[in-house]
N, C-alpha and C positions, 0 to 999 in steps of 0.2 A: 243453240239452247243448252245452257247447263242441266249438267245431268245432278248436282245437287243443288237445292236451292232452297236458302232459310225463308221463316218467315218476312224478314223487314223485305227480299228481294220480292216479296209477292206483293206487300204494301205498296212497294215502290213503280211496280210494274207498272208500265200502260198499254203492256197487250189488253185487249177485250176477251174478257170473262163470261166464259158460258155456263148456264144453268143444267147438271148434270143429274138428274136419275138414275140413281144404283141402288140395288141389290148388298146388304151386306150384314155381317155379325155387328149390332147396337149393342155395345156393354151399358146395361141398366145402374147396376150397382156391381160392386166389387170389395176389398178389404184384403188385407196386409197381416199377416202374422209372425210373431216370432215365439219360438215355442220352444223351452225348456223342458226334453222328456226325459223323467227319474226315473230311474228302477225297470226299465224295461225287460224281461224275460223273455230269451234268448233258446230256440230253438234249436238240436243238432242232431245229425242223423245217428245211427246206433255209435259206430265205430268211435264219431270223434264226442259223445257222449262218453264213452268208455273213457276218453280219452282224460275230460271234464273231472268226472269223480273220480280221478288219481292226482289233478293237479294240485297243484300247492298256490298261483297266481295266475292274474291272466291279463292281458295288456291289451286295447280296441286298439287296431290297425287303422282301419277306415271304417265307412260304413254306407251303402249306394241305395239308391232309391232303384228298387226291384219294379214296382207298379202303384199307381196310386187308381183307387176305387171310388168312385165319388154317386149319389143316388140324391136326386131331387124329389122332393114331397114339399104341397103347398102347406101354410098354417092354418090350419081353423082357424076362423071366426076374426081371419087378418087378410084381405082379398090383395091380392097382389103380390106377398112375402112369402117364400121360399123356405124351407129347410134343407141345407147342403149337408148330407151324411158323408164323412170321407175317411177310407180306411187306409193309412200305409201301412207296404210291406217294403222291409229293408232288408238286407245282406247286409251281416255283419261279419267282419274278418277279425280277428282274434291270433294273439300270440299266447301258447298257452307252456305255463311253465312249469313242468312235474318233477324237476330235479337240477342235479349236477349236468349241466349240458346243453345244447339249444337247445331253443323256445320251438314248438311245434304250431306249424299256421291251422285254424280251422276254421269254419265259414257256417254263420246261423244265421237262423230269421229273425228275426222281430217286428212288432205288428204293434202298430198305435189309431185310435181313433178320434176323431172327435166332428163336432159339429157345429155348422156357422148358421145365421138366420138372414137371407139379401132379399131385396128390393127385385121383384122381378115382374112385373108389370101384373095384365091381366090378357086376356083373347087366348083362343083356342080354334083359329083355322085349319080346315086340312088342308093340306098343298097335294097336286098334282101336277104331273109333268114329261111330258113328252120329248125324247131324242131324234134329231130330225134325220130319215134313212130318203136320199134319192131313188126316186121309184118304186119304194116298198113300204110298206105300212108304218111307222113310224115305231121306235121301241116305247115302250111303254116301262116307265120307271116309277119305284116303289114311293109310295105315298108318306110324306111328310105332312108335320105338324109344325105349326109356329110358336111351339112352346118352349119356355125357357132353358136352355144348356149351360151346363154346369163347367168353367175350366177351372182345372188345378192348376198351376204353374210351381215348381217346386225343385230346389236346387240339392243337391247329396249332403246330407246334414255332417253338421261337427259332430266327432267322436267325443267329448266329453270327460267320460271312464269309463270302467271298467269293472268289477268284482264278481268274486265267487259269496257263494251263499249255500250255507248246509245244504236249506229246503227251498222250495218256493214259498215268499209265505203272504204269496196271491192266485189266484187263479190262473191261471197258465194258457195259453193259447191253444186246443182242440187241435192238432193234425189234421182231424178230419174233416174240419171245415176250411183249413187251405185250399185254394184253391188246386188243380192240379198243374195247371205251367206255371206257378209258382216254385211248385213243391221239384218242378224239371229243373229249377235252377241248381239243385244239389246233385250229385253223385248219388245219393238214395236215400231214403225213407227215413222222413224226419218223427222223430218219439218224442214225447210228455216228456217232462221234467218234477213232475209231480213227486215222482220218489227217488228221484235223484240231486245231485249234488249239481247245483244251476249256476249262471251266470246271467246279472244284471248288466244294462249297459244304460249309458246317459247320455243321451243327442242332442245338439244344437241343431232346432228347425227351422227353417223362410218359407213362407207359403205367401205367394198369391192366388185368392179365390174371386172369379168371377162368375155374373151370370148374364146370361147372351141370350138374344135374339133375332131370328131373321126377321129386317124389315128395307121397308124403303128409303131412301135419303137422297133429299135433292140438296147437289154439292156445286159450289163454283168450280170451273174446267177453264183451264188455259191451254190447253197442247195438250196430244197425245204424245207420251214420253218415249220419245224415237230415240236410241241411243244414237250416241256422237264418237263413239271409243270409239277406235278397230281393235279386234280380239290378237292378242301378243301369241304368237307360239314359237314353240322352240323350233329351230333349222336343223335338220342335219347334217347341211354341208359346213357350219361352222354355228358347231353349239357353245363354244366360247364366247358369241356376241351375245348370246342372252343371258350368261355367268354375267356379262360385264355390268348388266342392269342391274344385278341383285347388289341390297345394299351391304356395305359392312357390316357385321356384329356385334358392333362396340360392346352392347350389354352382354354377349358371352363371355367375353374378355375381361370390362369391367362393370359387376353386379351394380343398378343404380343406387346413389343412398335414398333415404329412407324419406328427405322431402321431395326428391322426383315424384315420389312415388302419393306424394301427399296432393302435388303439383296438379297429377293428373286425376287427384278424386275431385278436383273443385272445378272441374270441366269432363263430364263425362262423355263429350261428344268428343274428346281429343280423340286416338288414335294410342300409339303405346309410347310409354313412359321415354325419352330422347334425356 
């Protein structure tokens, strides 16, 4: 039995196909964004605030996806539809330049929100559910609902730019409503910017928002999927046979051009760029 197998190979089959019942996450609805975020305002603990209002420039390194928060509420008077509230918070790296001499690196927050409307069915069962213990009372596990779950999928956005700005001259993100293992990702105690000398940043976003369900689904089954490999490991009496498998580098040596690399966007199933 192949361990991968396309679709035409299932068309084609004439094993006998069994009717399977599972348990599994049904994506109801979902949606794709790309989001262009302006002007965002840029959090920093005291020291490299200090740092901020003496600078003269300031240049986005990168910029990482800290955590995303996502809260489901249904719509009035729309049975079925969803509101997905979703708040990121980013780490922003920053090169900041206060003079004659290196750029000094310093590391802020930034915090964007917004909100999508999906398709997410209707029911409200509770689930319960028992862990089976040999000879002892069975554990009893915490009760579920089958109500809609919200996924974010979300890649570290582009950096964009970058600028300083006298003042804020928007409302500024609260401290105090950070969360606190957010606020752990810094060295210490992130301040307002409200009367200081701020930095905006501008990110390139991808978002996929889904919304889920536990339900039932009866699927056609050919085979339980036994592997056919045998697992490779390295020898110690001659770990030179297993160097011998590894391929060459070619691409260290020579970077691919620029249609390899086009080559392999119009087959995403390839593998990497050859």
């Amino acid at each position: 039995m192949n361990e991968r197998v396309t679709s035409s190979e299932i068309q084609n089959n004439s094993q006998p196909c069994d009717s399977v019942c599972i348990q599994t996450n049904q994506i109801y609805d979902s949606c794709k964004e790309k989001d262009c975020l302006e002007d965002l305002n840029v959090l920093f603990t005291r020291s490299d605030q200090e740092l901020i209002n003496r600078a003269i420039n300031v240049k986005c390194r990168k910029a990482e996806i800290i955590w995303v928060y996502s809260d489901v509420e249904a719509v009035p008077f729309n049975k079925g539809f969803f509101t997905v509230d979703i708040k990121y918070f980013f780490k922003i790296t920053l090169d900041v330049f206060t003079g004659v001499g290196m750029p000094v690196q310093v590391e802020g927050l930034a915090t964007f929100d917004k909100k999508v409307i999906l398709f997410g069915s209707e029911g409200n069962a509770k689930i319960f559910s028992s862990k089976y213990r040999p000879n002892e009372a069975d554990t009893q596990l915490t009760g579920k609902t089958n109500l809609p779950n919200a996924v974010v999928e979300v890649v570290d956005p582009i950096c964009l730019g970058a600028k300083l700005v006298e003042k804020c001259t928007c409302c500024c993100e609260d401290p105090c409503n950070i969360p606190q293992f957010i606020c752990g990702c810094f060295n210490d105690e992130l301040v307002s910017c409200e009367e200081n000398k701020a930095v905006q940043v501008s990110l390139g976003l991808f978002t996929i928002v889904r919304l889920e369900r536990k339900t039932q689904l009866l699927i056609p089954s050919f085979d339980f999927c036994i592997p056919q490999k045998e697992c490779v490991s390295a020898s110690d009496d001659n770990p030179c046979e297993l160097f011998e498998r590894i391929r060459f580098p070619f691409d260290e040596f020579f970077p691919p051009q620029k249609e390899h690399f086009e080559e392999c966007d119009t087959d995403y199933r390839s593998h990497c760029c050859k």
